[in-house]
N, CA and C atoms of all chains as a GROMACS GRO file, in nm:
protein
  594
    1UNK      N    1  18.018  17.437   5.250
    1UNK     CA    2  18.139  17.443   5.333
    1UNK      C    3  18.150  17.315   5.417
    2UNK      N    4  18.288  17.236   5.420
    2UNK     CA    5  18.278  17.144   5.488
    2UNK      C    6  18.304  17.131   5.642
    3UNK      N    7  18.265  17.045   5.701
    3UNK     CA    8  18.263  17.057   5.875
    3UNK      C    9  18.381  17.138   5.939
    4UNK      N   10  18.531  17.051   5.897
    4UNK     CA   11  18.642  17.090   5.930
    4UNK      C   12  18.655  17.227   5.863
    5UNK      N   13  18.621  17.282   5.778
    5UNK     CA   14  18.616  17.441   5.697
    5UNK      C   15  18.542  17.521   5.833
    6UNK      N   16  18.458  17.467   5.921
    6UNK     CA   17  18.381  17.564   5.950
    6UNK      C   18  18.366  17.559   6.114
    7UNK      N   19  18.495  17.458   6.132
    7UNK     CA   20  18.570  17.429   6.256
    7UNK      C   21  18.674  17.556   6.281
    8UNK      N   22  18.748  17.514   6.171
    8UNK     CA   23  18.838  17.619   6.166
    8UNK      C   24  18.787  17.766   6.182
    9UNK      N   25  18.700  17.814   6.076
    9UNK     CA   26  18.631  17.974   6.115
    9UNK      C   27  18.624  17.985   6.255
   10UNK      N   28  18.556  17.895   6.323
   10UNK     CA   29  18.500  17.873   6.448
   10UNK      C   30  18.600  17.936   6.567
   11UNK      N   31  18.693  17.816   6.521
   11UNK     CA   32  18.808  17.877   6.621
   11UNK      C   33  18.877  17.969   6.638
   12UNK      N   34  18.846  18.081   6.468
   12UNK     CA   35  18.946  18.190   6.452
   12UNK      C   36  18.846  18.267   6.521
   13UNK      N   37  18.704  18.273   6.508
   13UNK     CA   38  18.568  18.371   6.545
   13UNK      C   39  18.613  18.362   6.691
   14UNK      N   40  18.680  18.259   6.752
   14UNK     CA   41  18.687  18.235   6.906
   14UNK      C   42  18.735  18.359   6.981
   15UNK      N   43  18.866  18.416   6.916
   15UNK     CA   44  18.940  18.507   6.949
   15UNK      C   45  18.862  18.678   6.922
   16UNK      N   46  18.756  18.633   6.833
   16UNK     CA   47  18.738  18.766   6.792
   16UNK      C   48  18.681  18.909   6.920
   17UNK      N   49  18.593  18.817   6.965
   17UNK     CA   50  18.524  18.890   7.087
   17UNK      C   51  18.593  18.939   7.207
   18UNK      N   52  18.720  18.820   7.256
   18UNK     CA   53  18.803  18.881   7.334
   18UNK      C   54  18.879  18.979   7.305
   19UNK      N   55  18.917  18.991   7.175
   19UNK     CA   56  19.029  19.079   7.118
   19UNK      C   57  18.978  19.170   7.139
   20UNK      N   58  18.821  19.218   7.062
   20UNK     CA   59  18.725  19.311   7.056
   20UNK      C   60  18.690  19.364   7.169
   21UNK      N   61  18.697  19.286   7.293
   21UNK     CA   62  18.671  19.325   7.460
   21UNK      C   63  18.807  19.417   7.468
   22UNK      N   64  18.928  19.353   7.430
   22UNK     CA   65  19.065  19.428   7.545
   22UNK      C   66  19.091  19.519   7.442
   23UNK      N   67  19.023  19.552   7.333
   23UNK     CA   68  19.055  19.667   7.205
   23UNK      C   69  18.968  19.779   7.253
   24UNK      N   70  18.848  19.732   7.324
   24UNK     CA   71  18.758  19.873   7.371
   24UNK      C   72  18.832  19.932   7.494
   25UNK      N   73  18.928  19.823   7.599
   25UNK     CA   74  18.932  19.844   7.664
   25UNK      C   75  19.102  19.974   7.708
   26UNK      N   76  19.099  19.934   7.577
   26UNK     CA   77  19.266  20.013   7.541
   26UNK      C   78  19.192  20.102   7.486
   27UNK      N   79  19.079  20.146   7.400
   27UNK     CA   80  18.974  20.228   7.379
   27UNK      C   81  18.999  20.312   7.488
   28UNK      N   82  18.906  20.279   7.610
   28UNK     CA   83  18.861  20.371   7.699
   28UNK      C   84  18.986  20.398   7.759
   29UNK      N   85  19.079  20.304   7.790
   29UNK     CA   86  19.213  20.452   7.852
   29UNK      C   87  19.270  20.554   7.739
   30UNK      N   88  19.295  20.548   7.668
   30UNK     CA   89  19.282  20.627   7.546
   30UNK      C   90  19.258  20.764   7.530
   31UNK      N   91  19.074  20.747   7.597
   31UNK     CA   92  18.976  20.848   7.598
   31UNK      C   93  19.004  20.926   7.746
   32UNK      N   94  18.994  20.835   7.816
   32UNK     CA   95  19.005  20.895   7.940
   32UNK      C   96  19.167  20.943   7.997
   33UNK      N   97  19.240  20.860   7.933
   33UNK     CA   98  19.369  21.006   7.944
   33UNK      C   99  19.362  21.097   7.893
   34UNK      N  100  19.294  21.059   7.763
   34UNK     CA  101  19.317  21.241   7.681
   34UNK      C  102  19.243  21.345   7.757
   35UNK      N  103  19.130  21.284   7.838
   35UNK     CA  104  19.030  21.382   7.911
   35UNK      C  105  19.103  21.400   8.073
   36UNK      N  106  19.234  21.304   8.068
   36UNK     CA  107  19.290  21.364   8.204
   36UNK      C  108  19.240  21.299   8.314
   37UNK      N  109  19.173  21.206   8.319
   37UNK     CA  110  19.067  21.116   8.436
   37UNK      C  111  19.152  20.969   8.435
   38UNK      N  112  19.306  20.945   8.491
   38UNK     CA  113  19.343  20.828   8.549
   38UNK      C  114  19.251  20.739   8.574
   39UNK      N  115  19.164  20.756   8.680
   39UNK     CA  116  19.117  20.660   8.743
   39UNK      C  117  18.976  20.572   8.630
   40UNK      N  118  18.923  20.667   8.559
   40UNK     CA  119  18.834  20.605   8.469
   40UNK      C  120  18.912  20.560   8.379
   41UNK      N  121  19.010  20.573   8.408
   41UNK     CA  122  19.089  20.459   8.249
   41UNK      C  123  19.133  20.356   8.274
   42UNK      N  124  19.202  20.338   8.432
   42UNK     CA  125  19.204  20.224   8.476
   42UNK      C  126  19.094  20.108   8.505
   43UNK      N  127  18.986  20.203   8.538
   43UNK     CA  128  18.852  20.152   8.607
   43UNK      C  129  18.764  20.081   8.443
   44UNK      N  130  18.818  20.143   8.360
   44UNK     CA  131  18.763  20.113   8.209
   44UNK      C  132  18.794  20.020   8.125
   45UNK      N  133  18.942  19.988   8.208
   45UNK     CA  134  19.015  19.875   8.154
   45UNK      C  135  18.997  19.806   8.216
   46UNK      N  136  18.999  19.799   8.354
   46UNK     CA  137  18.956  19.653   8.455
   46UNK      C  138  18.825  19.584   8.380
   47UNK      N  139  18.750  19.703   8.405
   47UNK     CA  140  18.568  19.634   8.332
   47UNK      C  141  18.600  19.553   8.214
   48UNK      N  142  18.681  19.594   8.145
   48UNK     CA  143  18.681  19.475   8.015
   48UNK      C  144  18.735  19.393   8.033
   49UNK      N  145  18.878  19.391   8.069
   49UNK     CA  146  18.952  19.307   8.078
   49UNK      C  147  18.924  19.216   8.160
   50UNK      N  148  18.817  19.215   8.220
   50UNK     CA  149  18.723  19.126   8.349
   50UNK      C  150  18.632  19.050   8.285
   51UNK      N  151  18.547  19.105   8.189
   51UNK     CA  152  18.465  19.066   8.077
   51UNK      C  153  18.491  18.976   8.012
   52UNK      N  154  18.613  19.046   7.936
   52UNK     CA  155  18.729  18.899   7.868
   52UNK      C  156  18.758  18.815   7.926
   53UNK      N  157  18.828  18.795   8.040
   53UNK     CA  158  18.874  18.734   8.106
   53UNK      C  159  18.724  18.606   8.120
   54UNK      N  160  18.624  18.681   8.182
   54UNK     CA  161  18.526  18.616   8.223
   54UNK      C  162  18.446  18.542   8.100
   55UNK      N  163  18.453  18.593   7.978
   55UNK     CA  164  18.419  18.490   7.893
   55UNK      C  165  18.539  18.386   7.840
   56UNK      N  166  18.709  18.403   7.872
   56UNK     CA  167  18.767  18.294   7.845
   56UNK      C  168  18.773  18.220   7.873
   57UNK      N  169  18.757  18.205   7.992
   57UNK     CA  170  18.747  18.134   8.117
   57UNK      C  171  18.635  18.038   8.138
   58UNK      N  172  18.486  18.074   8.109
   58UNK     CA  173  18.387  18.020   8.093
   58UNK      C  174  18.317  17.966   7.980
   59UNK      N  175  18.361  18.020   7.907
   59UNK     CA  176  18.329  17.951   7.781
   59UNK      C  177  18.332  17.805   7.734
   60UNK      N  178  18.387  17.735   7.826
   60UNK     CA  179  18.384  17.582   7.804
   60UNK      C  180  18.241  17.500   7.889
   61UNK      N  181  18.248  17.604   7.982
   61UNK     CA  182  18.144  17.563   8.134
   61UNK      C  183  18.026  17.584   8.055
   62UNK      N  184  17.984  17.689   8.010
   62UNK     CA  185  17.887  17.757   7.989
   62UNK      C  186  17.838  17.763   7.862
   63UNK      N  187  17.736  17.743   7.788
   63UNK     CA  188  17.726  17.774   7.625
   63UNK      C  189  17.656  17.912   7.651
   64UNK      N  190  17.549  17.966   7.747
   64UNK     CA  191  17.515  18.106   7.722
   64UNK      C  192  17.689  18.205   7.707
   65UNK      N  193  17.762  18.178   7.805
   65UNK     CA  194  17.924  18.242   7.785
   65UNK      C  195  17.981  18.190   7.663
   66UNK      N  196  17.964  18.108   7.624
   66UNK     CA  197  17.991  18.031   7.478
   66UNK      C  198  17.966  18.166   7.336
   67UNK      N  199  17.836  18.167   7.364
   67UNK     CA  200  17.755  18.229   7.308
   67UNK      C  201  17.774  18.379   7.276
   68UNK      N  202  17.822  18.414   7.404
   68UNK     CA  203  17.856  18.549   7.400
   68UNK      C  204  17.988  18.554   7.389
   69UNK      N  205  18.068  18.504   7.384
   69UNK     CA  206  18.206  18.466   7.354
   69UNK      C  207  18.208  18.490   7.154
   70UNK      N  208  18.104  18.492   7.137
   70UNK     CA  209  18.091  18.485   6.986
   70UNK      C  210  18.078  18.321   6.905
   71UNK      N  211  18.071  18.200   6.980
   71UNK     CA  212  18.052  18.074   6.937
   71UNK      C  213  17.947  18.053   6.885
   72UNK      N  214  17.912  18.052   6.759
   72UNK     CA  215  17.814  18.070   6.697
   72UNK      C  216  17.776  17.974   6.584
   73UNK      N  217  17.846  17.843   6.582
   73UNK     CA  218  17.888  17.773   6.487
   73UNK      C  219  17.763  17.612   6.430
   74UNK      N  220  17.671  17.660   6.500
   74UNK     CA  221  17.571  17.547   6.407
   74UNK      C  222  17.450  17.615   6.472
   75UNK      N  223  17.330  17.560   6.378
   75UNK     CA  224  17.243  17.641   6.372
   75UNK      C  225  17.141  17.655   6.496
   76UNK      N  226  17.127  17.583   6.579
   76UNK     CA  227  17.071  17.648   6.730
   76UNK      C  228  17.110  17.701   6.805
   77UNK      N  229  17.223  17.735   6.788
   77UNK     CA  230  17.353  17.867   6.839
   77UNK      C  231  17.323  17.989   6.738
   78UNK      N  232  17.271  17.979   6.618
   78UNK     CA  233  17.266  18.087   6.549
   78UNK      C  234  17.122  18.125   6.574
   79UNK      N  235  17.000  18.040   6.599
   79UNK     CA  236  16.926  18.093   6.597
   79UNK      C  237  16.855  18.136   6.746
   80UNK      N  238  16.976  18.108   6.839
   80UNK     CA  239  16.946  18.208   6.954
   80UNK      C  240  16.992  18.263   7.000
   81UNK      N  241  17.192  18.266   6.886
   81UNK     CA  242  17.217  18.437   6.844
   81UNK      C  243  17.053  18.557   6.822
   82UNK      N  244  17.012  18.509   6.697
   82UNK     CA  245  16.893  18.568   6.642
   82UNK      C  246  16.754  18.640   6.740
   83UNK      N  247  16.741  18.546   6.837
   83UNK     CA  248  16.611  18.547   6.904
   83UNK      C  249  16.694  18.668   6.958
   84UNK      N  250  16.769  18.639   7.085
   84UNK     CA  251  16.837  18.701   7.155
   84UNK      C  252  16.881  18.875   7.069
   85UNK      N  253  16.922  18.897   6.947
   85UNK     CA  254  16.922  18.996   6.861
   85UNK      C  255  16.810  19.074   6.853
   86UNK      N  256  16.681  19.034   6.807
   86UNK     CA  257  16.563  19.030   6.791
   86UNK      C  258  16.489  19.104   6.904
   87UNK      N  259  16.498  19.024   7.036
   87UNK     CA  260  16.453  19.065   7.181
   87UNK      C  261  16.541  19.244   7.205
   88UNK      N  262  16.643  19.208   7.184
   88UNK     CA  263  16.732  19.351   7.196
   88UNK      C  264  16.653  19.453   7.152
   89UNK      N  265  16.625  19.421   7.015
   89UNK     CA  266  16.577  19.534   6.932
   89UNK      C  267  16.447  19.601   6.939
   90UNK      N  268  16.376  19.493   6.986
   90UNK     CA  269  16.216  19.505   6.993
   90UNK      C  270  16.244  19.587   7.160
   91UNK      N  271  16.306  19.578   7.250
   91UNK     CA  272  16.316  19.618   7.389
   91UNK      C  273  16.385  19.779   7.376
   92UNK      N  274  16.461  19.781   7.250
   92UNK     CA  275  16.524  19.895   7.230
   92UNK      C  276  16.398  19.995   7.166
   93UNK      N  277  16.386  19.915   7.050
   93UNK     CA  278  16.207  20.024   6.975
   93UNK      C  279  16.100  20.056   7.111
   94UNK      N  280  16.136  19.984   7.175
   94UNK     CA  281  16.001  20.026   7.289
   94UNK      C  282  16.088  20.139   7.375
   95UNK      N  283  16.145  20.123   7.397
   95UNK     CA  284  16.267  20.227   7.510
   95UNK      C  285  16.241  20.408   7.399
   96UNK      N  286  16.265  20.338   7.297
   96UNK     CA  287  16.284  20.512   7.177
   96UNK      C  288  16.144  20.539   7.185
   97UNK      N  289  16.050  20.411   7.142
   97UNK     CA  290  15.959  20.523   7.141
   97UNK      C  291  15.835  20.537   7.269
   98UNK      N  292  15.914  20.505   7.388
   98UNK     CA  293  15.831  20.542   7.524
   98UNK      C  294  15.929  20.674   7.521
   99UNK      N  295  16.061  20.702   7.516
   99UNK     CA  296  16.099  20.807   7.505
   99UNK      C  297  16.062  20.928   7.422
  100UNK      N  298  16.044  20.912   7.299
  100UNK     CA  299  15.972  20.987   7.206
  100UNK      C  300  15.810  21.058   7.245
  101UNK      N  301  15.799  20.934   7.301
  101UNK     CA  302  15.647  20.990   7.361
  101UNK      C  303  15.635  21.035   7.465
  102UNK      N  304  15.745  21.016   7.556
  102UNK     CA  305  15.703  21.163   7.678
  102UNK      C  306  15.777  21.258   7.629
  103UNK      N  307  15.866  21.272   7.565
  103UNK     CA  308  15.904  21.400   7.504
  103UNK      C  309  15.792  21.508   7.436
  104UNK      N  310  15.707  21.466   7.334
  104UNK     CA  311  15.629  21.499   7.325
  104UNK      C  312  15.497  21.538   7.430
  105UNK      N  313  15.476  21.447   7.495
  105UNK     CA  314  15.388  21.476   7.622
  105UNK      C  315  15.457  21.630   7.684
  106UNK      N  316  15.594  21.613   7.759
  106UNK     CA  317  15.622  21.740   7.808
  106UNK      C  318  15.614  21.880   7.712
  107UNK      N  319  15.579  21.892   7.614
  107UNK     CA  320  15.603  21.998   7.501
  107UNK      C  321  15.744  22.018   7.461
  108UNK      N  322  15.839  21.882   7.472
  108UNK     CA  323  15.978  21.964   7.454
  108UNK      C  324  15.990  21.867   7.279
  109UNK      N  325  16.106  21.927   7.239
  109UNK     CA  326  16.134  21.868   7.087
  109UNK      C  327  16.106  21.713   7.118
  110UNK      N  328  16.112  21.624   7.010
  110UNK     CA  329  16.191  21.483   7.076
  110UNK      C  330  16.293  21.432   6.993
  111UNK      N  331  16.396  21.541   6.972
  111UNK     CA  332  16.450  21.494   6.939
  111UNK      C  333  16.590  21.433   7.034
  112UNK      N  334  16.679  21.283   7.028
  112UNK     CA  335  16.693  21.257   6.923
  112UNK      C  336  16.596  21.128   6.934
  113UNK      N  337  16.477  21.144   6.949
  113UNK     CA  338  16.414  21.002   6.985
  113UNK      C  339  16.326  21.012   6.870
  114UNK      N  340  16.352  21.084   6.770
  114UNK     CA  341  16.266  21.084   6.648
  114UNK      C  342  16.304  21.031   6.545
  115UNK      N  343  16.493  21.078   6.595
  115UNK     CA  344  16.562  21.007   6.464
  115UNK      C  345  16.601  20.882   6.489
  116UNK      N  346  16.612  20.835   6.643
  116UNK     CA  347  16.633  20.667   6.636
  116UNK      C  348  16.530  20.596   6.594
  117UNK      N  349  16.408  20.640   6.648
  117UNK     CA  350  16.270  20.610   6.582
  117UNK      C  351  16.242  20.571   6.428
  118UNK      N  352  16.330  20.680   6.365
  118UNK     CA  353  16.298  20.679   6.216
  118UNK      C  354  16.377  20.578   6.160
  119UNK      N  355  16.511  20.574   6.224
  119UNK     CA  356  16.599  20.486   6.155
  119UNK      C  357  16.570  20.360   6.203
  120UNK      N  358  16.497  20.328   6.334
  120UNK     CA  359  16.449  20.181   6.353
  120UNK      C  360  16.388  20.128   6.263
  121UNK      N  361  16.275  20.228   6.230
  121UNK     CA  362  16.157  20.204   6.187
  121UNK      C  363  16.205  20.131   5.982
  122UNK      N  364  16.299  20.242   5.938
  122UNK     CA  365  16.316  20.212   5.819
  122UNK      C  366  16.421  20.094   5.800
  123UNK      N  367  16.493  20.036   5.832
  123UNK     CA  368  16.574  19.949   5.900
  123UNK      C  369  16.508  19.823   5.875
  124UNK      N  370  16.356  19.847   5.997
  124UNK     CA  371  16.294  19.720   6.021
  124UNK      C  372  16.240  19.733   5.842
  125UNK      N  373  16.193  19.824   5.806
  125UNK     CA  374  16.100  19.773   5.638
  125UNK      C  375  16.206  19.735   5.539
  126UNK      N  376  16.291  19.846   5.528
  126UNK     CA  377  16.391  19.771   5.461
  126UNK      C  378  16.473  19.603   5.444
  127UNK      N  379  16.482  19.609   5.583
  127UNK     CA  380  16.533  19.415   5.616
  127UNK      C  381  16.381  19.381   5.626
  128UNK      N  382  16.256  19.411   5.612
  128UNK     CA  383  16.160  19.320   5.558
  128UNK      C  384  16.175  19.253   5.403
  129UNK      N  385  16.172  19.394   5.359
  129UNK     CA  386  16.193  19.379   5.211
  129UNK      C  387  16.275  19.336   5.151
  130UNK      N  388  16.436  19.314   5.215
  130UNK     CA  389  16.521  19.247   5.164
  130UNK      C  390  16.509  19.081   5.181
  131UNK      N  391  16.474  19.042   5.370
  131UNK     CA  392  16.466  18.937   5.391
  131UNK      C  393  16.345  18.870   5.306
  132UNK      N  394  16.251  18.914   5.307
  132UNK     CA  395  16.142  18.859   5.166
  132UNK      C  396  16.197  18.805   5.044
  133UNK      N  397  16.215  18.859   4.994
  133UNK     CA  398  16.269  18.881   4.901
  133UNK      C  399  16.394  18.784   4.845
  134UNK      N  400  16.418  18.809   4.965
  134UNK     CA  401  16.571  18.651   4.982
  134UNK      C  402  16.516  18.551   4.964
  135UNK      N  403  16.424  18.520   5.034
  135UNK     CA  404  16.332  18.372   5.025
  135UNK      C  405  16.348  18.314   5.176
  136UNK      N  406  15.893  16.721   6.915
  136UNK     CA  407  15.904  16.617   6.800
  136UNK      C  408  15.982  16.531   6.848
  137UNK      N  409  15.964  16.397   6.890
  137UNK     CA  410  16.023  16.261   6.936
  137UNK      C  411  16.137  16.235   6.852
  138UNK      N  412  16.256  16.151   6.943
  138UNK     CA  413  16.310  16.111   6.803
  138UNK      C  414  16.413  16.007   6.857
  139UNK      N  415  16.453  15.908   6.756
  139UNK     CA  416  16.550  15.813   6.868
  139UNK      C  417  16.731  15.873   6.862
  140UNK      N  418  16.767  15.962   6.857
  140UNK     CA  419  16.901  16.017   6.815
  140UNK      C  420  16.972  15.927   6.957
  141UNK      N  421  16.914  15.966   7.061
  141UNK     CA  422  16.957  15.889   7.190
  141UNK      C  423  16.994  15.731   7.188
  142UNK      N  424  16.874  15.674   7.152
  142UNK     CA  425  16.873  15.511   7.156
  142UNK      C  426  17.048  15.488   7.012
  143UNK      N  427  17.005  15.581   6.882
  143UNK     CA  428  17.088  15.512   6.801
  143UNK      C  429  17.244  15.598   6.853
  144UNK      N  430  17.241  15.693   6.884
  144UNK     CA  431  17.372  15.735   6.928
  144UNK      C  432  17.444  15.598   7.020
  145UNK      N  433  17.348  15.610   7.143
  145UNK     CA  434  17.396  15.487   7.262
  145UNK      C  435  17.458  15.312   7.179
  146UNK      N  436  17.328  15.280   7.095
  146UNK     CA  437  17.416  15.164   7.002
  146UNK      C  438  17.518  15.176   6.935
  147UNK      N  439  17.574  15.312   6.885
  147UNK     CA  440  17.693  15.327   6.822
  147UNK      C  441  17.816  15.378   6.980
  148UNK      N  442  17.812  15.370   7.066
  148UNK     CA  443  17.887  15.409   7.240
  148UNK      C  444  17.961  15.517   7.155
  149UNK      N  445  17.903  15.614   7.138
  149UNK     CA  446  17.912  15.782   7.109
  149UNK      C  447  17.897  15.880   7.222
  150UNK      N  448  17.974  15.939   7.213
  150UNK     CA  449  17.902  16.033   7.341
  150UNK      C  450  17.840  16.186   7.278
  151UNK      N  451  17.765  16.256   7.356
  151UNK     CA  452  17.732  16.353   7.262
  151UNK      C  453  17.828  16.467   7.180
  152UNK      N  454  17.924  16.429   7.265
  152UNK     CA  455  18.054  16.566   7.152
  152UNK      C  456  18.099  16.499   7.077
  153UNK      N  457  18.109  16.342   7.067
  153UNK     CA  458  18.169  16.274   6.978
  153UNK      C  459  18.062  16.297   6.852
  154UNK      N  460  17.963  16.283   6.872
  154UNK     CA  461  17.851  16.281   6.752
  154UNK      C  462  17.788  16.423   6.735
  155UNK      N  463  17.850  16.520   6.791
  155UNK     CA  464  17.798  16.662   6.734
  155UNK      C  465  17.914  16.714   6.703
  156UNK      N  466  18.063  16.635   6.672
  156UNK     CA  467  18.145  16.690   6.607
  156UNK      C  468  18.144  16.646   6.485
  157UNK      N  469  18.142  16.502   6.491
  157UNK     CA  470  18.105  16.410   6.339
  157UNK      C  471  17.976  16.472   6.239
  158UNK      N  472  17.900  16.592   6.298
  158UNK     CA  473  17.761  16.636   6.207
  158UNK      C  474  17.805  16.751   6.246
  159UNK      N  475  17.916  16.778   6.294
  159UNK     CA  476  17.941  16.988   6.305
  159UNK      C  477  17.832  17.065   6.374
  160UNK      N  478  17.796  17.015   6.455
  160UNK     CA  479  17.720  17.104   6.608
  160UNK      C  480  17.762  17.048   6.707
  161UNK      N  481  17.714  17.165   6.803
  161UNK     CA  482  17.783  17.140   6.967
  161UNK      C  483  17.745  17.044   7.012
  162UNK      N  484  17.793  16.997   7.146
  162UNK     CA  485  17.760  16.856   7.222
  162UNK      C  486  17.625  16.905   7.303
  163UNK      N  487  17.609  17.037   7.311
  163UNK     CA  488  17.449  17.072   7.366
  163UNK      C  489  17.381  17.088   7.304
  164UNK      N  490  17.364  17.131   7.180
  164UNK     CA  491  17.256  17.107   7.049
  164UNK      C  492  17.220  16.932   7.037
  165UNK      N  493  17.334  16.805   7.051
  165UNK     CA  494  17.275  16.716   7.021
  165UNK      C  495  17.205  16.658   7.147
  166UNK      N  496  17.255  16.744   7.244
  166UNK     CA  497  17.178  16.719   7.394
  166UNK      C  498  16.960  16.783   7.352
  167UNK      N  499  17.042  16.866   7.336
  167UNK     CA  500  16.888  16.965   7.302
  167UNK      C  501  16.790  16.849   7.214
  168UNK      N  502  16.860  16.832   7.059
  168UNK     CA  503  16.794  16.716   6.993
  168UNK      C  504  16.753  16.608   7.073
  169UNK      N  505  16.821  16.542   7.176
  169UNK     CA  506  16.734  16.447   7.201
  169UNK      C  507  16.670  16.466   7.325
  170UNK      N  508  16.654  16.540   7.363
  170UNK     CA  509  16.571  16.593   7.467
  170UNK      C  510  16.417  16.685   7.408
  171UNK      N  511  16.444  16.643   7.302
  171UNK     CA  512  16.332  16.718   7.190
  171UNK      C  513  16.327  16.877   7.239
  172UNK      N  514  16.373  16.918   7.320
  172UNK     CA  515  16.414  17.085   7.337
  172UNK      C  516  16.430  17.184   7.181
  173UNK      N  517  16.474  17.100   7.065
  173UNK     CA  518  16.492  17.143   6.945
  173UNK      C  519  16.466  17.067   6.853
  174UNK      N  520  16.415  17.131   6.739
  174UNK     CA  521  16.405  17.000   6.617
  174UNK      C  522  16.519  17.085   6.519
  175UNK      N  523  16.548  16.970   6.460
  175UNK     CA  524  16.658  17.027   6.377
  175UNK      C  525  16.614  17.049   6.252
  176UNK      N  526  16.727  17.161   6.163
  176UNK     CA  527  16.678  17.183   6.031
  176UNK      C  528  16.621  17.084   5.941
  177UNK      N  529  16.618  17.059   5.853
  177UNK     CA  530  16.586  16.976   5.747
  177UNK      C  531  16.711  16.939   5.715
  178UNK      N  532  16.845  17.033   5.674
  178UNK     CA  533  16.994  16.944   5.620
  178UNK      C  534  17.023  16.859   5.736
  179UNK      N  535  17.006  16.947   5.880
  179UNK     CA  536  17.120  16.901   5.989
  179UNK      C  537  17.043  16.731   6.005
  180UNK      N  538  16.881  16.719   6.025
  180UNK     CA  539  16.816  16.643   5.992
  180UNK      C  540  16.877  16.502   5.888
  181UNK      N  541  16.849  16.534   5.768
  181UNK     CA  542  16.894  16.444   5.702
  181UNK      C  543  17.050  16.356   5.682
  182UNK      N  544  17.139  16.510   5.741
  182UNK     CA  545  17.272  16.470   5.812
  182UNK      C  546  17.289  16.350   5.900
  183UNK      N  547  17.182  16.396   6.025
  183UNK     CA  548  17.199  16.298   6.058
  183UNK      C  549  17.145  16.167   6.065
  184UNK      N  550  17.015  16.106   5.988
  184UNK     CA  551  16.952  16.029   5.926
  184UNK      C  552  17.070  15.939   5.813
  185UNK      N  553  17.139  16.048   5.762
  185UNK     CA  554  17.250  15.942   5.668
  185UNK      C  555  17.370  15.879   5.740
  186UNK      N  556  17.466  15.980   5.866
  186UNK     CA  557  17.516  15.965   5.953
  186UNK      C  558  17.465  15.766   6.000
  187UNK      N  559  17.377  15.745   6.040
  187UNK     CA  560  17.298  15.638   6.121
  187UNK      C  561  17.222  15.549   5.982
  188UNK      N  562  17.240  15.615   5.893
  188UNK     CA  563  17.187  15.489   5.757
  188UNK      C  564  17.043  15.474   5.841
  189UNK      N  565  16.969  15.560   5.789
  189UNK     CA  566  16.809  15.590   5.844
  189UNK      C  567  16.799  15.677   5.746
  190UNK      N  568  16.655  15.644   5.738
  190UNK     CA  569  16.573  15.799   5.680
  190UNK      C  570  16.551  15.890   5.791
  191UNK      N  571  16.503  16.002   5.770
  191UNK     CA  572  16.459  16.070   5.866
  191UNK      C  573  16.367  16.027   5.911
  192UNK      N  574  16.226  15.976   5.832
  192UNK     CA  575  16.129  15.945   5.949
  192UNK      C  576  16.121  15.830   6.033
  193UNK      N  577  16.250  15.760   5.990
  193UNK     CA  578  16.278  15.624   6.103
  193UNK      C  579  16.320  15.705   6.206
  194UNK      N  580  16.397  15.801   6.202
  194UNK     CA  581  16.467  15.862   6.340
  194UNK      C  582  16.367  16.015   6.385
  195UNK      N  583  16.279  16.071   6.292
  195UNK     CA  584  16.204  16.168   6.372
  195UNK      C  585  16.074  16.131   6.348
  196UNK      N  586  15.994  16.147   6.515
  196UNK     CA  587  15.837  16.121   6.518
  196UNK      C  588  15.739  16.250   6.511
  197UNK      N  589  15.650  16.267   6.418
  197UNK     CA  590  15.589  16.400   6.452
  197UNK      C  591  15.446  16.300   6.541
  198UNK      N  592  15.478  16.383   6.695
  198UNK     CA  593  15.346  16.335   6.730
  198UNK      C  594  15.203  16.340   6.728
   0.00000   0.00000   0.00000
């Protein structure tokens, strides 16, 4: 793909995250009228639309706001998309299964910390086995 | 990993967005490169080694 090919993506990916911010955020009034709660729908839409706002705005200042803006366009931006992905996940597997394990400690089921557990777990072997495999 | 991206950028009066648009990365990735903060791939590498009519190991030092 050539530079200007992947300029262009770049700039269309630009829009994607904001759109995706004020789309949750028309989301949550949505939800929260149907449930009859004004004030959390307004309060649901500010939060995003603040979000958005706050990554349009900064995104020139800032490459971590860059970043999270969805700017992702050469490869030390992608690969701390990645790290940053990575850290999530490993912080999330520890969260399920410190949860899983006092569940068990108290004698109660654990569920559903058995099934996030399981699906982490197969997830991670599976994208072993694929990413291997890829080369 | 050392490298002169700085010295040969400055002889060509580039600035860093000018020369991380000409190789398609940000103006803080080529900040990062020459601050050795990052080493670059092997393409982005040779990119820019041809960019500057260098090999790569004229422009990267493994110390």
């Amino acid at each position: 793909m050539s530079t200007d090919q992947q300029l262009a993506r770049t700039r269309g990916r630009r829009w994607l995250v904001p759109a995706v911010g004020l789309l949750c955020g028309v989301g949550y009034v949505a939800v929260f009228l149907a449930r009859g709660d004004p004030g959390m729908a307004a309060g649901g839409f500010a939060i995003m639309a603040g979000y958005t706002l706050f990554l349009v705005l900064l995104s020139r200042r800032s490459e971590a706001v860059a970043l999270l803006r969805g700017e992702v366009e050469d490869e030390r931006r992608q690969i701390i998309s990645l790290r940053a992905a990575a850290l999530t996940g490993h912080v999330l597997i520890l969260v399920v299964l410190t949860g899983f394990a006092i569940e068990l400690t108290r004698g109660n089921s654990a569920h559903p910390w058995d099934l996030l557990a399981a699906v982490g777990g197969v997830t991670y072997l599976l994208a072993t086995v694929f990413f291997t495999r890829r080369g | 990993m050392r490298n002169d991206v700085r010295a040969l950028r400055r002889t060509r009066a580039l600035s860093q967005q000018e020369l991380g648009q000409a190789l398609g990365v940000s103006r803080q990735t080529v900040n990062a490169i020459e601050q050795g903060r990052y080493d670059p791939s092997l393409p982005l590498a040779i990119r820019m080694a041809r960019y500057f009519g260098r090999t790569v190991e004229e422009i990267f030092h493994v110390d």
